[in-house]
C-alpha positions as CSV (number, residue, x, y, z in Angstrom):
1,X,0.0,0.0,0.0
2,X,1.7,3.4,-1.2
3,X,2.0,6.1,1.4
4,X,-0.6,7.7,-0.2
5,X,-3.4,5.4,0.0
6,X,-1.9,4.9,4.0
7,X,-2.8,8.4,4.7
8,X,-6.1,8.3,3.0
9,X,-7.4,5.6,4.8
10,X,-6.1,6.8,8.4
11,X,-8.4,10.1,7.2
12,X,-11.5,8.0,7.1
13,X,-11.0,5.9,10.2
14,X,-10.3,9.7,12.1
15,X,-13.2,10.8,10.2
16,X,-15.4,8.0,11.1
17,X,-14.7,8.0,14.7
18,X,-15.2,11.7,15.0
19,X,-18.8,11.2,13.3
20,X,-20.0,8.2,15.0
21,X,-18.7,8.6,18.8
22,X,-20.4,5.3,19.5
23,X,-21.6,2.3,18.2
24,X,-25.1,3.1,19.1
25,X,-26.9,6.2,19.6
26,X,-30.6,7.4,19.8
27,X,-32.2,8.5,16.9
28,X,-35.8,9.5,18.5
29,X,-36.9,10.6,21.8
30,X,-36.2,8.5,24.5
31,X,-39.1,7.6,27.7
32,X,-37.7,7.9,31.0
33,X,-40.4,5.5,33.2
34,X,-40.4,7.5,36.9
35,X,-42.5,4.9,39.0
36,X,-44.2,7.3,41.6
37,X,-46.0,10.4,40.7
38,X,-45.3,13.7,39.7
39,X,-43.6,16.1,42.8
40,X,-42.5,12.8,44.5
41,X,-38.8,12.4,45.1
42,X,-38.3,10.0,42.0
43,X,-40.2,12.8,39.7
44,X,-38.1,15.4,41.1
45,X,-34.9,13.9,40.0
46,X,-35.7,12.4,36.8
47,X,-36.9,15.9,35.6
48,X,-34.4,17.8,36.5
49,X,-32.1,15.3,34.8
50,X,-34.1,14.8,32.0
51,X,-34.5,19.1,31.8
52,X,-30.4,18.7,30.7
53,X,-30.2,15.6,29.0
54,X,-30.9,16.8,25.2
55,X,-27.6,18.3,25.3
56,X,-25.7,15.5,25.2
57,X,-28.0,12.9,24.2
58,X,-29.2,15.1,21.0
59,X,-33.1,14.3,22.0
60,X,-35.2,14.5,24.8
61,X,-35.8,12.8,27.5
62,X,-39.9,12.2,28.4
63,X,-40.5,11.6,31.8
64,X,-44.0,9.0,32.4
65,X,-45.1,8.9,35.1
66,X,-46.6,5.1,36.4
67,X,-47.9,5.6,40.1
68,X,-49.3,2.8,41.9
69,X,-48.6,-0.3,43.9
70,X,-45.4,1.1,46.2
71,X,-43.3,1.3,42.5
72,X,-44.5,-1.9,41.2
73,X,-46.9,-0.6,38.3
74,X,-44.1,1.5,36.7
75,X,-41.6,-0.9,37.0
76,X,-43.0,-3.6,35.6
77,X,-43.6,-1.2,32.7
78,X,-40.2,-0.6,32.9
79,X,-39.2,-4.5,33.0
80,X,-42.1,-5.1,30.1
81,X,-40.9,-3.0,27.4
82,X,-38.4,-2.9,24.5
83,X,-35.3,-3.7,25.0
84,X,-34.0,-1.1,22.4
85,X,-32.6,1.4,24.1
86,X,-36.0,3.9,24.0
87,X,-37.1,3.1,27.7
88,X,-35.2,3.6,30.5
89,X,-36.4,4.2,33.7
90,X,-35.3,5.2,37.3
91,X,-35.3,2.8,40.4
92,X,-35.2,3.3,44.3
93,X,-32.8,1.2,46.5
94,X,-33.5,-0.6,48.6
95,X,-37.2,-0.3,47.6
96,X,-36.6,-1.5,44.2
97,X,-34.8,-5.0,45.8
98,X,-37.6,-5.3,48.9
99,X,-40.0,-6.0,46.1
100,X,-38.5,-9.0,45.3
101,X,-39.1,-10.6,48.2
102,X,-42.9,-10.2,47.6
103,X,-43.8,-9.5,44.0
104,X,-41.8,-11.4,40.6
105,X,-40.3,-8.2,40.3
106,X,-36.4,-9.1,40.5
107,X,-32.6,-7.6,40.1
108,X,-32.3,-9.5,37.3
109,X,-35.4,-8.1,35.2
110,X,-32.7,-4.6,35.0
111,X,-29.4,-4.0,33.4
112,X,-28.0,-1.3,35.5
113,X,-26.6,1.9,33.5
114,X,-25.6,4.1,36.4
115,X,-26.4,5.9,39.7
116,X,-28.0,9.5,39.7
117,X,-28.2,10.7,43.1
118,X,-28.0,9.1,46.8
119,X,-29.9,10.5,49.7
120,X,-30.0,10.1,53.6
121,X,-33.0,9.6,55.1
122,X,-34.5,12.1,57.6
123,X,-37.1,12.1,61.0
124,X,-39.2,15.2,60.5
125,X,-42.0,16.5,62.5
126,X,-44.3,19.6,61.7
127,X,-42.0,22.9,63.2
128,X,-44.8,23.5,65.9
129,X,-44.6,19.9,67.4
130,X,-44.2,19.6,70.7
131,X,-41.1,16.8,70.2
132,X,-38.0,19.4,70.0
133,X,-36.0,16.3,69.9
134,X,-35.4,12.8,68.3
135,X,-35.3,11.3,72.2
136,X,-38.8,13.3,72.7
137,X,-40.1,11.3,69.8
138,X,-39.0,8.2,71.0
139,X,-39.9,8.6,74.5
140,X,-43.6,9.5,74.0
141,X,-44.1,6.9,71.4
142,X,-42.8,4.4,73.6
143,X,-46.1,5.2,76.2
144,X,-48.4,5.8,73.5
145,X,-47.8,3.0,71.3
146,X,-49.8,4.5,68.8
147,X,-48.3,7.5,67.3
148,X,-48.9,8.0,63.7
149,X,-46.3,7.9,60.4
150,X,-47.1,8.5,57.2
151,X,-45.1,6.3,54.6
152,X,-44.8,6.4,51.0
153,X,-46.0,2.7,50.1
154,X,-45.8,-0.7,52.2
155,X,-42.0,-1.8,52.6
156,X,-41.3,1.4,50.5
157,X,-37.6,3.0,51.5
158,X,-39.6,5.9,53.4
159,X,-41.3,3.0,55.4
160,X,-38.6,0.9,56.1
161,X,-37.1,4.1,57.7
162,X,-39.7,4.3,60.2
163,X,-39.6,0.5,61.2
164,X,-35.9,1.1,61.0
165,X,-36.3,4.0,64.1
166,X,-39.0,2.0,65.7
167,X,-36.8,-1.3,66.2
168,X,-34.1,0.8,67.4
169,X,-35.7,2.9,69.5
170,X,-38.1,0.3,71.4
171,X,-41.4,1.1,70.2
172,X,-44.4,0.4,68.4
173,X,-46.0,3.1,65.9
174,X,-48.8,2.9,63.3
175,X,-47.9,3.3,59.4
176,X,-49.9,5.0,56.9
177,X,-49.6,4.2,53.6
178,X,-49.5,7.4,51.2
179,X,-48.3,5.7,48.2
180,X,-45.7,8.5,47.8
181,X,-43.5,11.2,49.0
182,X,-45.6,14.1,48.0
183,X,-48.9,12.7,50.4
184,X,-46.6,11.5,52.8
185,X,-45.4,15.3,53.3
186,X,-48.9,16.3,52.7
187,X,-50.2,14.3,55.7
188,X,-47.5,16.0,58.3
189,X,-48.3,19.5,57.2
190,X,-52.6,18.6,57.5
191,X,-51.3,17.3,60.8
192,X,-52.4,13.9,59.9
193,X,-49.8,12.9,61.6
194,X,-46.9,13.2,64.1
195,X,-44.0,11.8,62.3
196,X,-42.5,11.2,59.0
197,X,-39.2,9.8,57.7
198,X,-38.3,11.3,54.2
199,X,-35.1,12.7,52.1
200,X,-33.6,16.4,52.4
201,X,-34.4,16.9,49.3
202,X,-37.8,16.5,50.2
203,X,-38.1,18.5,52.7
204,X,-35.8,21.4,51.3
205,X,-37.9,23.5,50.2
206,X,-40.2,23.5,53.3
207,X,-36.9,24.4,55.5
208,X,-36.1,27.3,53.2
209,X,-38.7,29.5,53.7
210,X,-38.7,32.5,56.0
211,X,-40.7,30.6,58.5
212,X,-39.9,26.8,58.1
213,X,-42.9,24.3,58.1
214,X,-41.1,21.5,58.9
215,X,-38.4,20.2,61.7
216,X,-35.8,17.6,61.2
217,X,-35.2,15.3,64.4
218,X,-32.0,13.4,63.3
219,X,-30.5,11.8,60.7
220,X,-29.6,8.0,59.6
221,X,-26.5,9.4,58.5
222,X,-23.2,7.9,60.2
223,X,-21.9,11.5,60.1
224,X,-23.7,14.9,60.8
225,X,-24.7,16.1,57.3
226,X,-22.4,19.3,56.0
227,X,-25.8,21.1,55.5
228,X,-27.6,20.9,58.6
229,X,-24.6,20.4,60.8
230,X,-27.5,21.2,64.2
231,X,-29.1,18.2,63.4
232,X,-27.9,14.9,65.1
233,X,-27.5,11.1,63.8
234,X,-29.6,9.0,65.6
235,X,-26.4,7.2,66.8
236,X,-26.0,9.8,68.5
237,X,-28.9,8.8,70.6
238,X,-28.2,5.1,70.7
239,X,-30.8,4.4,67.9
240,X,-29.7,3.1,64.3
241,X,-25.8,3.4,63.9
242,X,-25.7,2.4,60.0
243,X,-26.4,4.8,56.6
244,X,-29.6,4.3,56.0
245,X,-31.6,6.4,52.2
246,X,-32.2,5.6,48.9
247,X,-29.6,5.3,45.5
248,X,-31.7,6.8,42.6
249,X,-30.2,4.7,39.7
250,X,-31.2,4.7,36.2
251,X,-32.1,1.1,34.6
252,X,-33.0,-0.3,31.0
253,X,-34.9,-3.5,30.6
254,X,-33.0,-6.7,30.2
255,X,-32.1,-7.8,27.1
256,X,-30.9,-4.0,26.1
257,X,-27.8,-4.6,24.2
258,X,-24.8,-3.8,25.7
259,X,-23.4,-1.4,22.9
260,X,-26.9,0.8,24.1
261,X,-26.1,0.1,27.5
262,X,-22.4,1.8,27.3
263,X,-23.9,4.8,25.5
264,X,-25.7,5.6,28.0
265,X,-23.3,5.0,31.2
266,X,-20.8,7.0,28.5
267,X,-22.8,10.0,28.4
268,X,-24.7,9.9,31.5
269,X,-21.2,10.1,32.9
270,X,-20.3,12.9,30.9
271,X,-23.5,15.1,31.9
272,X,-23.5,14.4,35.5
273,X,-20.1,16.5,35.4
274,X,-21.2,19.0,33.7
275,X,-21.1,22.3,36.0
276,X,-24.1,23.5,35.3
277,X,-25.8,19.9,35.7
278,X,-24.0,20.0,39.2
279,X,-24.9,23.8,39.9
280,X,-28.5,22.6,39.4
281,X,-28.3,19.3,41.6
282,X,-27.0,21.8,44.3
283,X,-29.4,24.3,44.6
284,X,-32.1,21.9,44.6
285,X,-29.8,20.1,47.3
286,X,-29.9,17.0,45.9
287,X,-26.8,14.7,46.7
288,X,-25.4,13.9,42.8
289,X,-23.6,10.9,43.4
290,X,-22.5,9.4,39.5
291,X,-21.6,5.5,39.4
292,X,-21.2,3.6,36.6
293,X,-23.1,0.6,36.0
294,X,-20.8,-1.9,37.7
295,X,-20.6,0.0,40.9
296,X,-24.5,0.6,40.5
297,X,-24.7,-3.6,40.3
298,X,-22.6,-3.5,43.1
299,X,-25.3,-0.8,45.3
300,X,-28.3,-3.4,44.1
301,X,-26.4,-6.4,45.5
302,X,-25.8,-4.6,48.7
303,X,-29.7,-3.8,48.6
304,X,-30.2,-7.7,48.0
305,X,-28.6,-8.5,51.7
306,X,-29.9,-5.7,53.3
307,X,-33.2,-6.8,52.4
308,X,-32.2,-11.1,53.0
309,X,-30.9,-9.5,56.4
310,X,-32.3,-6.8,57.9
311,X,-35.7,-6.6,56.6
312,X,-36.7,-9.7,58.1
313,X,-35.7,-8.3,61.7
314,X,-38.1,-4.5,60.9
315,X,-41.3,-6.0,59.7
316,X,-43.6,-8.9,61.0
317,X,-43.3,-12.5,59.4
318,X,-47.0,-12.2,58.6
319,X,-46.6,-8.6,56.6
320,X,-43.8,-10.3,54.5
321,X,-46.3,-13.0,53.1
């Protein structure tokens, strides 16, 4: 081959990879399945991630909403469709895993992409309740027995926080089922009732405001958070000593072709540092926290066990049926 011909091909081989970046890439709009309704947690962060995305992914991202069941009816949307690279869809852990144990949703249904955003869990009361502290709380539930929670779904992360503070803390409580984050906040603030366990970022904007509606007891955080540095963990208090929250990861259905599959972790990657992306997740104080899909795999393992081990231990054997 003359030098010639050499230098021509080397020009289309540059040329080709600077045209076609990857081996696959979207060509139409792509639907983004959030499983809990719009203004829940979930909602929150798929739109503000979607409300950036057609920069790099060239089209836009369509957030669908499927609310019902604790998750379940948008996830097994999620599991149900295409494999093609046009659905994807967000999932909670643990919740996502603590279905398995009583639905035929399973890990394996999902081919993770990567992790969006990781929270800690919060105690919050209304910010004229009588319990200035998370040891108030526990104290008074402990006599009445029957202090109220609201809960965004049965066995739902929000849930599992409260039966997480109840075990600890020696009490019993009774859980009201919202079916999302939204009610559940909505249900504190009507006074519905005493106690809720939720995400700062569900609670931020209630905290900001000249005169706060809401007041957060303590944290399942193994550290004080940088953000509310006042507020204690509730090891602090003897209660839960471990991290407890939610990992907001985005899935695709299995069977999605791995070339699609490294697209996406590629370029979610690459938006999630974008400062402005990063700006945004700040103000909205939401904890971005990119993994790529084998370090997501390895969160929904660890959500596996926690479920095999802990969960068992937090709820009743006859609620688990």
């Amino acid at each position: 081959m003359s030098i010639k011909s050499l230098a021509s091909l080397l020009c289309a081989v540059c040329l080709c990879c600077v045209t076609s970046s990857y081996a696959w890439e979207p060509t139409k709009d792509i639907e983004v399945i959030a499983a809990y309704k719009q203004g829940s947690g979930t909602d929150t962060v798929a739109r503000l991630l979607s409300s950036h995305a057609d920069r790099y992914f060239k089209h836009k991202f369509i957030v669908k909403n499927l609310d019902g069941g604790d998750g379940s009816i948008g996830w097994e949307s999620l599991i149900k469709a295409k494999p093609d690279g046009y659905t994807i869809g967000f999932i909670n852990l643990p919740t996502f895993a603590t279905l398995a144990l009583k639905s035929p949703i399973r890990m394996s249904d999902v081919i993770p992409i990567c992790n969006h955003v990781t929270e800690s869990s919060i105690v919050v009361v209304r910010a004229d309740s009588p319990y200035k502290t998370i040891k108030d709380l526990v104290d008074d539930a402990k006599v009445k027995r029957n202090l109220l929670a609201s809960t965004n779904g049965f066995m739902a992360s929000n849930h599992t926080a409260s039966q997480l503070l109840a075990h600890s803390g020696g009490f019993d409580y009774i859980a009201v089922d919202c079916g999302g984050t939204a009610d559940q906040l909505l249900a504190l603030l009507n006074d519905e009732v005493q106690f809720t366990c939720v995400k700062i970022p569900d609670v931020a904007p209630l905290m900001n405001k000249a005169k706060p509606e809401v007041r957060i007891l303590a944290t399942f955080s193994e550290e004080r958070l940088k953000d509310y540095p006042d507020v204690p963990t509730l090891s602090e208090y003897g209660y839960y000593d471990r991290w407890y929250g939610s990992s907001r990861g985005i899935v695709a259905p299995k069977g999605t072709p791995d070339e699609v599959i490294q697209y996406y972790v590629k370029t979610f990657r690459e938006l999630m540092a974008d400062p402005e992306v990063i700006e945004a997740h700040r103000k909205a104080n939401l904890a971005l926290d990119y993994k790529d899909n084998l370090n997501l795999e390895a969160t929904m393992t660890a959500s596996i066990f926690f479920c095999n081990d802990i969960i068992p231990m937090i709820y009743k054997k006859e609620e688990l049926k």
